[in-house]
Backbone as XML, in Angstrom:
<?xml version="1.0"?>
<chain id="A" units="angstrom">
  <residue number="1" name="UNK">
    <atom name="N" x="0.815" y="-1.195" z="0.000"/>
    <atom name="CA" x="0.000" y="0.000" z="0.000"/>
    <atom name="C" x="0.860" y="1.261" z="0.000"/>
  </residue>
  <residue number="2" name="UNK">
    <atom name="N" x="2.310" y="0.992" z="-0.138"/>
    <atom name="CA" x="2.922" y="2.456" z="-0.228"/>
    <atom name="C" x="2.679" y="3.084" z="-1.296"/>
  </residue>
  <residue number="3" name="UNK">
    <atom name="N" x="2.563" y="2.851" z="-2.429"/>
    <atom name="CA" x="2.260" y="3.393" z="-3.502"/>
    <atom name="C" x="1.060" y="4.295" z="-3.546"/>
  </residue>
  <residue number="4" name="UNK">
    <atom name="N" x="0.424" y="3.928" z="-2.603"/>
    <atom name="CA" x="-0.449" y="4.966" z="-2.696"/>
    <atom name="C" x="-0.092" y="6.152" z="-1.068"/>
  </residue>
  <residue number="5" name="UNK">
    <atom name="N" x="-1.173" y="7.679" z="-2.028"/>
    <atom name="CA" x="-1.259" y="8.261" z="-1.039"/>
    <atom name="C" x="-1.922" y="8.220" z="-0.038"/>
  </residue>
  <residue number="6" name="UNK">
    <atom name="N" x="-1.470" y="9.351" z="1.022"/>
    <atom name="CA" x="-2.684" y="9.483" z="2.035"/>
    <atom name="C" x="-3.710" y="9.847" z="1.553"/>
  </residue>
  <residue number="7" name="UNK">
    <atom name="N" x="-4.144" y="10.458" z="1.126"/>
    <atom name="CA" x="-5.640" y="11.175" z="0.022"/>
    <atom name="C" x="-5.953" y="10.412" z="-0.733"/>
  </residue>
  <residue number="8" name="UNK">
    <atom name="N" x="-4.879" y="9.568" z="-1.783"/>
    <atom name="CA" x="-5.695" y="8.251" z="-2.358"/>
    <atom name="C" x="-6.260" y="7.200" z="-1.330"/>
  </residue>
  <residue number="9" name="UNK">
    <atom name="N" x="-5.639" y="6.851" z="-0.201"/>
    <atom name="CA" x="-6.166" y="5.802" z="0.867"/>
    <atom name="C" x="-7.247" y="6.538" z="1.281"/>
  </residue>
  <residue number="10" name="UNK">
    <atom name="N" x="-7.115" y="7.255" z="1.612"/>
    <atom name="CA" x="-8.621" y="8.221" z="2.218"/>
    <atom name="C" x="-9.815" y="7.865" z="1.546"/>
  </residue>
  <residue number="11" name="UNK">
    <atom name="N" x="-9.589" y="8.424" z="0.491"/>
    <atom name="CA" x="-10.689" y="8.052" z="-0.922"/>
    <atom name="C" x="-11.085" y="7.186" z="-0.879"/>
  </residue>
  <residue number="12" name="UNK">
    <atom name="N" x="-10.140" y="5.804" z="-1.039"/>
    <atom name="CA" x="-10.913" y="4.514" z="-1.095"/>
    <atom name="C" x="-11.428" y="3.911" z="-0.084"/>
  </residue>
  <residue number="13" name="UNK">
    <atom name="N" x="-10.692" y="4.418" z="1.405"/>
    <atom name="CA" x="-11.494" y="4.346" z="2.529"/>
    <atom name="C" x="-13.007" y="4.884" z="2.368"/>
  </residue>
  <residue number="14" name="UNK">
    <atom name="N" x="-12.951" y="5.848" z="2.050"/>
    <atom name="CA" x="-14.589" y="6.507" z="2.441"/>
    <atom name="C" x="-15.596" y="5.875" z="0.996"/>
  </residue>
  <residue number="15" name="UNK">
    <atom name="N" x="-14.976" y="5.575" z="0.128"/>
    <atom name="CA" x="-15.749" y="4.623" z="-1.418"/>
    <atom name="C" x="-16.062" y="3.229" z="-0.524"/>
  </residue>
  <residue number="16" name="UNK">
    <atom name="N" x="-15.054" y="2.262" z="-0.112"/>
    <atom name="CA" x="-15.309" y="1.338" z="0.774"/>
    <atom name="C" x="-16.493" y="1.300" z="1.325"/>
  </residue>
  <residue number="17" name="UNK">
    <atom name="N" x="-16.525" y="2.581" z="3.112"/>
    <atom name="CA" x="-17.429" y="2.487" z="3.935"/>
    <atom name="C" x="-18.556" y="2.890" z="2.947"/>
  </residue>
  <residue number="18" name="UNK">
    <atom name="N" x="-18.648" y="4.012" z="2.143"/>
    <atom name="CA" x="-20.295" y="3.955" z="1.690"/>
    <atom name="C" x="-21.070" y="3.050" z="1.261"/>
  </residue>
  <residue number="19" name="UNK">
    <atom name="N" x="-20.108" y="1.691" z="0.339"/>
    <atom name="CA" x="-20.598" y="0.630" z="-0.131"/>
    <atom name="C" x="-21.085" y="-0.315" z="0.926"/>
  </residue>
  <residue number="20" name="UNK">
    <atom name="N" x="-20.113" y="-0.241" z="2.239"/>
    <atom name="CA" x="-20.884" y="-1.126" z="3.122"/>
    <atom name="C" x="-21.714" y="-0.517" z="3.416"/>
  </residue>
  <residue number="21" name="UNK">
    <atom name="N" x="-21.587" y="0.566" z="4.327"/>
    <atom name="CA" x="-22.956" y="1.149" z="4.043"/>
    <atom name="C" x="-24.844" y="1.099" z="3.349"/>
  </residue>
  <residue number="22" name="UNK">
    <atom name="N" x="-24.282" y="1.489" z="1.957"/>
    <atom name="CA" x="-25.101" y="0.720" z="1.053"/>
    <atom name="C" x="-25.706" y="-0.574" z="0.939"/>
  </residue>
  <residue number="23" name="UNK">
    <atom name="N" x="-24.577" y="-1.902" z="1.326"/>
    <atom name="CA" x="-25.069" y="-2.947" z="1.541"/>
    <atom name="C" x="-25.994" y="-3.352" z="2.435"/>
  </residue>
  <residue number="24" name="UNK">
    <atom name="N" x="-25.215" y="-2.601" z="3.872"/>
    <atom name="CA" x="-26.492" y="-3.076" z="4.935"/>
    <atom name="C" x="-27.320" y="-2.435" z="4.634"/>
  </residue>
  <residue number="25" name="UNK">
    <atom name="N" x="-27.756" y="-0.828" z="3.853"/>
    <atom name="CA" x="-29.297" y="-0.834" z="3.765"/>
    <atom name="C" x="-29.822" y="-1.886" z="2.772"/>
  </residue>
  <residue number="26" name="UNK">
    <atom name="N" x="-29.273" y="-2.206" z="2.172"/>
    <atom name="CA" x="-30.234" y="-3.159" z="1.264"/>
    <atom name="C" x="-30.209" y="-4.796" z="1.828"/>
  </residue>
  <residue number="27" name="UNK">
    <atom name="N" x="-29.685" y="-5.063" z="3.004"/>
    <atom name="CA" x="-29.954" y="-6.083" z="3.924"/>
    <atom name="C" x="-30.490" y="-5.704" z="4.939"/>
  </residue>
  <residue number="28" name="UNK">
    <atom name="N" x="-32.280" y="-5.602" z="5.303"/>
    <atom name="CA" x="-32.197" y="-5.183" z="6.222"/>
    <atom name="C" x="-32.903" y="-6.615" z="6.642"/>
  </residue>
  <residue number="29" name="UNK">
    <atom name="N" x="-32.647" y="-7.097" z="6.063"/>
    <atom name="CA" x="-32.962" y="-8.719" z="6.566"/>
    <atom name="C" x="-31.991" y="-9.212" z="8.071"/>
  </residue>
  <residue number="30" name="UNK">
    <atom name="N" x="-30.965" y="-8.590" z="7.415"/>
    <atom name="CA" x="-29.631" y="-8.601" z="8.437"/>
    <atom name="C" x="-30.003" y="-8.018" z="9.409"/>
  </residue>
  <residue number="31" name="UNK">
    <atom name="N" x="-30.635" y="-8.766" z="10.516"/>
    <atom name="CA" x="-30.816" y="-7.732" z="11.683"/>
    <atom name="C" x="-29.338" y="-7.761" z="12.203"/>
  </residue>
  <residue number="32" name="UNK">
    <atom name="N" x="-29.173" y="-6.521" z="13.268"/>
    <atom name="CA" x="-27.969" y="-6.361" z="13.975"/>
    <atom name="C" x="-27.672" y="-7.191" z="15.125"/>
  </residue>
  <residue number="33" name="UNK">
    <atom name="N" x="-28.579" y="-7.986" z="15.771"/>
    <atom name="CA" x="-28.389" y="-9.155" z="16.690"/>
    <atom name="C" x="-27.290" y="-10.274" z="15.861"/>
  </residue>
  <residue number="34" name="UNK">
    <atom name="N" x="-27.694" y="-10.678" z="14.144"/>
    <atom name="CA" x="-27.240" y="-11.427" z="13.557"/>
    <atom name="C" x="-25.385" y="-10.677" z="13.417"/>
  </residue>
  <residue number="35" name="UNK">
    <atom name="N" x="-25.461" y="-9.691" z="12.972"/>
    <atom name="CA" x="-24.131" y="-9.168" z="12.968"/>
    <atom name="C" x="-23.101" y="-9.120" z="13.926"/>
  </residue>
  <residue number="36" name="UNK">
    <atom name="N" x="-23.816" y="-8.510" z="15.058"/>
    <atom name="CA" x="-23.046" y="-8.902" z="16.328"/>
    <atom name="C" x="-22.800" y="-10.335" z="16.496"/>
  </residue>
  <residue number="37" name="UNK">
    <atom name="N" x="-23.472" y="-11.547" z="16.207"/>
    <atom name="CA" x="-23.127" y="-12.463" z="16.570"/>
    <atom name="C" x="-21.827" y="-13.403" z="16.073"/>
  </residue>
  <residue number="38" name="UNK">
    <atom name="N" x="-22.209" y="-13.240" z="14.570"/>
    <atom name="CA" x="-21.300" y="-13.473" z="13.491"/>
    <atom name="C" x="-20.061" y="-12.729" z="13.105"/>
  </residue>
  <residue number="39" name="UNK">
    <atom name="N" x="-19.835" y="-11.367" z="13.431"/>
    <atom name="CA" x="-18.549" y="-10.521" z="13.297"/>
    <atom name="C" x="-18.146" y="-9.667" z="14.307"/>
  </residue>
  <residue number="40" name="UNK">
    <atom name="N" x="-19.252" y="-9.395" z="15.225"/>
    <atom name="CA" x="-18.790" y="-8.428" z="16.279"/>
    <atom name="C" x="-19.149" y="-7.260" z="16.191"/>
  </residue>
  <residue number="41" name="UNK">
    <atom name="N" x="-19.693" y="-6.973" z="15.321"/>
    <atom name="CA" x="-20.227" y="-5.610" z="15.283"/>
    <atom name="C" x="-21.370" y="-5.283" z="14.203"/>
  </residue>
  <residue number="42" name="UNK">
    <atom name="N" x="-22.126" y="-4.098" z="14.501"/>
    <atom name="CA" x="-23.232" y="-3.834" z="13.444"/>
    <atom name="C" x="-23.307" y="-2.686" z="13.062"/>
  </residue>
  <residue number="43" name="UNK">
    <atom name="N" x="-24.791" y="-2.173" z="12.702"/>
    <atom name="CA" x="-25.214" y="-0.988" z="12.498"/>
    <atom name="C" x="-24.859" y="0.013" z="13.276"/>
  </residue>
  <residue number="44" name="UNK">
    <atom name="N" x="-25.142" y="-0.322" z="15.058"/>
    <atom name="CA" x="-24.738" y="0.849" z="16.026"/>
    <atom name="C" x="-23.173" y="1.023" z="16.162"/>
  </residue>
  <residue number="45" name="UNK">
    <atom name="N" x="-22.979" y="-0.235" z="16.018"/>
    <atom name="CA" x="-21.396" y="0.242" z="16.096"/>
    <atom name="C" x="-20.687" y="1.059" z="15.022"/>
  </residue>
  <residue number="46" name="UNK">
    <atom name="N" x="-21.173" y="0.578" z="13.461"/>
    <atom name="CA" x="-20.465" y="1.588" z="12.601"/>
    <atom name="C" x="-20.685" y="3.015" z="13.074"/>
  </residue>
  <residue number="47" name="UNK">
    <atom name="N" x="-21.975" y="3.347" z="13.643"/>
    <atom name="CA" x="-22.733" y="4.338" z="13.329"/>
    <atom name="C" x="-21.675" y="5.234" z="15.005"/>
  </residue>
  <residue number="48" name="UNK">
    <atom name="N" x="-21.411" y="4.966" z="15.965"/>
    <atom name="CA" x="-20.429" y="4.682" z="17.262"/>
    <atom name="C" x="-19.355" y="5.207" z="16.869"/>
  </residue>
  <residue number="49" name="UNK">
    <atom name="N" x="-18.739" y="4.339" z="16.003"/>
    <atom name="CA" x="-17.107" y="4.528" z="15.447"/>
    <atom name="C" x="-17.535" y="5.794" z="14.393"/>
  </residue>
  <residue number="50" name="UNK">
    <atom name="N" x="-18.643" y="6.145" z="13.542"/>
    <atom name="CA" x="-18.677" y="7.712" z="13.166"/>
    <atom name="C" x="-18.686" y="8.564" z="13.844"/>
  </residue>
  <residue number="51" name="UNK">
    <atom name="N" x="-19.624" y="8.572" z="14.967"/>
    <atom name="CA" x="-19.079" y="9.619" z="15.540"/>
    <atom name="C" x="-18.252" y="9.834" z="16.305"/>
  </residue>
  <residue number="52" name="UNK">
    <atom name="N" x="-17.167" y="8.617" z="17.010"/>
    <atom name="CA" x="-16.093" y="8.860" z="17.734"/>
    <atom name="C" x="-15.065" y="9.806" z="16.719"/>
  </residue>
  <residue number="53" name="UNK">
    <atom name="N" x="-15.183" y="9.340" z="15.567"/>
    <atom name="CA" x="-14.532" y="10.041" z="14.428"/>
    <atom name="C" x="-14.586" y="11.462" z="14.086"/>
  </residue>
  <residue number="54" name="UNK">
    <atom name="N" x="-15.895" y="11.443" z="14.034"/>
    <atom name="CA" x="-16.194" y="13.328" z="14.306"/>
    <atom name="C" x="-15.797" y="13.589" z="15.661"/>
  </residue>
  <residue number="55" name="UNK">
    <atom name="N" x="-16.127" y="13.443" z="16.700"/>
    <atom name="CA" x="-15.720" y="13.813" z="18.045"/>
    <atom name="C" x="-14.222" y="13.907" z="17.660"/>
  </residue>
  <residue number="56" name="UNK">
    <atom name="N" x="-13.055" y="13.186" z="17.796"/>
    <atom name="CA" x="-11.723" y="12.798" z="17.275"/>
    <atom name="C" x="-10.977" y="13.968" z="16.471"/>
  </residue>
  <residue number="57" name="UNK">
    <atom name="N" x="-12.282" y="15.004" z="15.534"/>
    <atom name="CA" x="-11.684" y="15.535" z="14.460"/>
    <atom name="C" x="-12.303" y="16.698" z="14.861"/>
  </residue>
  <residue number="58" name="UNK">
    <atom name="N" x="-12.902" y="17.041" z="15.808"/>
    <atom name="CA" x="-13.938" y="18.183" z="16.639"/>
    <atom name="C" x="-15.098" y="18.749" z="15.507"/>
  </residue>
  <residue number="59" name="UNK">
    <atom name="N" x="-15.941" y="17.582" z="15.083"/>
    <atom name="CA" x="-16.520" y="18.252" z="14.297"/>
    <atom name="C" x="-18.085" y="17.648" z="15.038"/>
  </residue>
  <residue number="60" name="UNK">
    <atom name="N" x="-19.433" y="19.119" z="15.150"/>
    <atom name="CA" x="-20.360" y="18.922" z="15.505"/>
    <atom name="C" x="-21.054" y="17.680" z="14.952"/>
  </residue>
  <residue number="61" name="UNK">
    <atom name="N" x="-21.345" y="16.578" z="15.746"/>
    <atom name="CA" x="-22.310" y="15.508" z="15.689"/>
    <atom name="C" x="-23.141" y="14.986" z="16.175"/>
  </residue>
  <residue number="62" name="UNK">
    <atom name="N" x="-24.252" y="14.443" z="16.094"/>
    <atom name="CA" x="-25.278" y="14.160" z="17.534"/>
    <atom name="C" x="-24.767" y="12.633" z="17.142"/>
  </residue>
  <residue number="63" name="UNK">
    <atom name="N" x="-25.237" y="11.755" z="18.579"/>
    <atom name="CA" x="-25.098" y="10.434" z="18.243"/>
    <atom name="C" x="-26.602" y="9.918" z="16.927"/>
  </residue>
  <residue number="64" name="UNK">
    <atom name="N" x="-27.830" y="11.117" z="17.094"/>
    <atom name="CA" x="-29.134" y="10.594" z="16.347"/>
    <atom name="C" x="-28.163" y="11.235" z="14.628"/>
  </residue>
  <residue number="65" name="UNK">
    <atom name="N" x="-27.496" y="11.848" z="14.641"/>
    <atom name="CA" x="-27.348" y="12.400" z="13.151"/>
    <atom name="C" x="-26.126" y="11.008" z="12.473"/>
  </residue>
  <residue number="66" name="UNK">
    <atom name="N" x="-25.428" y="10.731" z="13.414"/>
    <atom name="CA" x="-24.420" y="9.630" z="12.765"/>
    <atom name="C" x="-25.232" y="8.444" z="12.765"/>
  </residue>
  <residue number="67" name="UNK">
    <atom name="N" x="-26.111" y="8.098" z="13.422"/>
    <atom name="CA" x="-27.249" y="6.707" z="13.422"/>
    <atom name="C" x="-27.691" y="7.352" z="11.728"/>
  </residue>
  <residue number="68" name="UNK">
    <atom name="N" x="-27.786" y="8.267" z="10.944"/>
    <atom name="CA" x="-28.868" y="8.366" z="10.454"/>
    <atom name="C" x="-27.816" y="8.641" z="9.164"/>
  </residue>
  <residue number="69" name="UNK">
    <atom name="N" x="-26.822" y="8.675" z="8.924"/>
    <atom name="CA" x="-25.749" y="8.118" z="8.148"/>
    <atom name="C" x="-25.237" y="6.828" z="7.791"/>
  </residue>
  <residue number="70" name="UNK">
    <atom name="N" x="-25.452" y="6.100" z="8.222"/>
    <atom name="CA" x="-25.353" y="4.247" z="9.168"/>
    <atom name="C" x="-26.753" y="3.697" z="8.272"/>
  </residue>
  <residue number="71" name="UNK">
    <atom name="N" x="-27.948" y="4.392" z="9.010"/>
    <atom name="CA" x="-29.293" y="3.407" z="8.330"/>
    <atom name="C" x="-29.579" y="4.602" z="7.425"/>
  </residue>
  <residue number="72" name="UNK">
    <atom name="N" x="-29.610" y="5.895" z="6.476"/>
    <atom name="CA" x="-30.498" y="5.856" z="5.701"/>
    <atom name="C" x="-31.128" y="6.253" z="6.045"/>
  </residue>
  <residue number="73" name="UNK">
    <atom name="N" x="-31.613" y="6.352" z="7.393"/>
    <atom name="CA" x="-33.092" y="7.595" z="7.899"/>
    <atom name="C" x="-33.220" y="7.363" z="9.258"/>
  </residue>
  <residue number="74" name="UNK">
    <atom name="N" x="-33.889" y="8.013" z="10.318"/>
    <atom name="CA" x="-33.623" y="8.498" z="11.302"/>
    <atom name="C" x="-33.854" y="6.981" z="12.132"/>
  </residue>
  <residue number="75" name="UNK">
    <atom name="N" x="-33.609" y="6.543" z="13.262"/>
    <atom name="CA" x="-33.102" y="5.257" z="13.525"/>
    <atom name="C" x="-34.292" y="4.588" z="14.113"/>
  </residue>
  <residue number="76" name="UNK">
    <atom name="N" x="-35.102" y="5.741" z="14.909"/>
    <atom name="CA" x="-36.297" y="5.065" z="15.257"/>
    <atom name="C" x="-37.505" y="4.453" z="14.272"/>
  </residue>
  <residue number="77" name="UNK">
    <atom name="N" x="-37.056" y="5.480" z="13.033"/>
    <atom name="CA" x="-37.643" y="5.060" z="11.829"/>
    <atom name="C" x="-36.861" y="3.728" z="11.375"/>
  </residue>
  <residue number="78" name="UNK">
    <atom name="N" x="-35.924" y="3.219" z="10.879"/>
    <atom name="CA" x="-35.633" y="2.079" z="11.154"/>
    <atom name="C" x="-35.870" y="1.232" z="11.533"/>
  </residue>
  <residue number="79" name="UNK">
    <atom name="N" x="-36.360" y="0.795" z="13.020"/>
    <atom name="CA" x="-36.093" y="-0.157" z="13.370"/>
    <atom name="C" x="-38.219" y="-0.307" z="13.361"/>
  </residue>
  <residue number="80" name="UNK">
    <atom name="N" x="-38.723" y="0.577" z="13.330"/>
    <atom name="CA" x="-40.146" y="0.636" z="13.209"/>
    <atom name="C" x="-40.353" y="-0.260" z="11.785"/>
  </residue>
  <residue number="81" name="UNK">
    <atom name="N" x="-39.427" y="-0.303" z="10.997"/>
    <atom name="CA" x="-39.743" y="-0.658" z="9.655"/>
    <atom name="C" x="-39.030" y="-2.111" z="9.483"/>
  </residue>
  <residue number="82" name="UNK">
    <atom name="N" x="-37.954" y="-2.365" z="9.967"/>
    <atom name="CA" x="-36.973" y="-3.399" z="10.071"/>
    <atom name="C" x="-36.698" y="-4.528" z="10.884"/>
  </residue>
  <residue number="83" name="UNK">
    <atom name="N" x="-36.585" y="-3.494" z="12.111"/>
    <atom name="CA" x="-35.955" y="-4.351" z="13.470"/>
    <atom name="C" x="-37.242" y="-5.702" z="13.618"/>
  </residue>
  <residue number="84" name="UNK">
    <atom name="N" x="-36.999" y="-7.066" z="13.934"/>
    <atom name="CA" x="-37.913" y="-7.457" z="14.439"/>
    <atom name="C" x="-37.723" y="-7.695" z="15.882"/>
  </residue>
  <residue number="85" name="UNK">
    <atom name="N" x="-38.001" y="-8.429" z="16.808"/>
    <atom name="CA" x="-37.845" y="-9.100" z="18.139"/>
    <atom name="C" x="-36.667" y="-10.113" z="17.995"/>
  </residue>
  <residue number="86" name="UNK">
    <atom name="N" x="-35.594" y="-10.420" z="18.463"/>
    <atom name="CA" x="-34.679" y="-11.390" z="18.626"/>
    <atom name="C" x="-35.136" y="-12.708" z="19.175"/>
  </residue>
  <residue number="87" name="UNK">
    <atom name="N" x="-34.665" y="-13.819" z="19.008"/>
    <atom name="CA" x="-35.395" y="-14.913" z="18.926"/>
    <atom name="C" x="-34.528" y="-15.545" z="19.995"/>
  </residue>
  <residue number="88" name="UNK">
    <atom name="N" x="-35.145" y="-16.108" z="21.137"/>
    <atom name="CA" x="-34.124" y="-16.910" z="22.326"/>
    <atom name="C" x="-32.778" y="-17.410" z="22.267"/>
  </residue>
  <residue number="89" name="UNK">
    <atom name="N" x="-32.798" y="-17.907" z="20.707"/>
    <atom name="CA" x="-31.623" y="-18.762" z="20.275"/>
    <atom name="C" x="-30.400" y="-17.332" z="19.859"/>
  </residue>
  <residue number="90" name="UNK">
    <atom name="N" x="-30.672" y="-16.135" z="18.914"/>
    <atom name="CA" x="-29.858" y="-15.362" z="18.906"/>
    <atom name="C" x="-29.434" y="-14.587" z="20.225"/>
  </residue>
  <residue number="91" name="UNK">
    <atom name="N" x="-30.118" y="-14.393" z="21.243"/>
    <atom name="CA" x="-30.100" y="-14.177" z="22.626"/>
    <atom name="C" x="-29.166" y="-14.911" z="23.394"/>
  </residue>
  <residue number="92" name="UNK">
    <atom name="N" x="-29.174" y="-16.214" z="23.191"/>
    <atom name="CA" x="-28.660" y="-16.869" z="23.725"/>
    <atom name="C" x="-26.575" y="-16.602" z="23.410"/>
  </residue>
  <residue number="93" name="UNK">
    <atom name="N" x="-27.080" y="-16.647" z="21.585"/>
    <atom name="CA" x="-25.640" y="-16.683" z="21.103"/>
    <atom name="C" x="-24.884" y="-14.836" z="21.495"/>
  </residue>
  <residue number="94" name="UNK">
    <atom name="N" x="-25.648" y="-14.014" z="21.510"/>
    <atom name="CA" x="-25.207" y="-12.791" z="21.978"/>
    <atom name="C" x="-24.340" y="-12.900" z="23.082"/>
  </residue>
  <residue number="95" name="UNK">
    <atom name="N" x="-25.349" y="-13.209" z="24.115"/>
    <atom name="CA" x="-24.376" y="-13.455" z="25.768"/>
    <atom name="C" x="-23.388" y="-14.595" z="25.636"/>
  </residue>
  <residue number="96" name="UNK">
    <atom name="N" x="-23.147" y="-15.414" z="24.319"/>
    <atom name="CA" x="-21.871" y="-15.968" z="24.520"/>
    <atom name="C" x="-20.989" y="-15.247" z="23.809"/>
  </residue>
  <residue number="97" name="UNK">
    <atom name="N" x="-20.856" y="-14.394" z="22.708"/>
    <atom name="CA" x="-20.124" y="-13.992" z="21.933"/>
    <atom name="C" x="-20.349" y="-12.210" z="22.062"/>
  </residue>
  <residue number="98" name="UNK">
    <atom name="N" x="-20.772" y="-12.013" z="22.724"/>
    <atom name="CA" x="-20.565" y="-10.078" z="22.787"/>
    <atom name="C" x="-19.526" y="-9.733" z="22.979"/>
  </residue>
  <residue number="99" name="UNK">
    <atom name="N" x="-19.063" y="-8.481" z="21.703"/>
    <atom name="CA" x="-17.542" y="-8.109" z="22.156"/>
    <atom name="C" x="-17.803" y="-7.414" z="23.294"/>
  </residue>
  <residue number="100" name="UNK">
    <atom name="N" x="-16.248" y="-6.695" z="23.620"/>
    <atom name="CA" x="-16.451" y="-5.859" z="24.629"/>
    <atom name="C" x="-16.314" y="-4.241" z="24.511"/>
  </residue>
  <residue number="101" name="UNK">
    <atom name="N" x="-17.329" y="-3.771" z="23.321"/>
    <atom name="CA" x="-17.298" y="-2.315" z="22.800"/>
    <atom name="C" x="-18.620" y="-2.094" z="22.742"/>
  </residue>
</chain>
């Protein structure tokens, strides 16, 4: 990766995150119980690590405005449309596998 710059890495950093981005809205099958379980992290967390990022770089953020960068529209709207109830068995696998962030 030396070959490239800092401003080219940047770039493809932020092309990257929008595509994931992009992806999880168009999985919203993917609930975030499933994500956490399987990789360690989800929606709140990307949405977490944005704004630690703005905080980091002192730039004004609410935690509701970086949620709403993350899903696509405001979060309570989200999960009204998406979220369902977690099922005993993903419950179960949470409290064995929750990171610690």
């Amino acid at each position: 990766m030396t070959s490239l710059s800092q401003d080219e890495r940047t770039r493809l950093e932020a092309a990257v995150f929008r595509r994931l981005v992009a992806h999880l809205a168009a999985r919203t099958d993917v609930q975030n119980i499933d994500l956490m379980n399987l990789a360690g992290f989800c929606r709140n967390c990307l949405s977490n690590w944005y704004l630690d990022a703005a905080n980091e770089a002192g730039l004004p953020l609410s935690k509701g405005e970086s949620r709403e960068v993350v899903y696509g529209m405001p979060y309570d709207t989200w999960k009204s449309l998406h979220q369902r109830e977690a099922s005993p068995e993903q419950k179960a696998a949470f409290e064995l596998a929750k990171p610690d962030h």
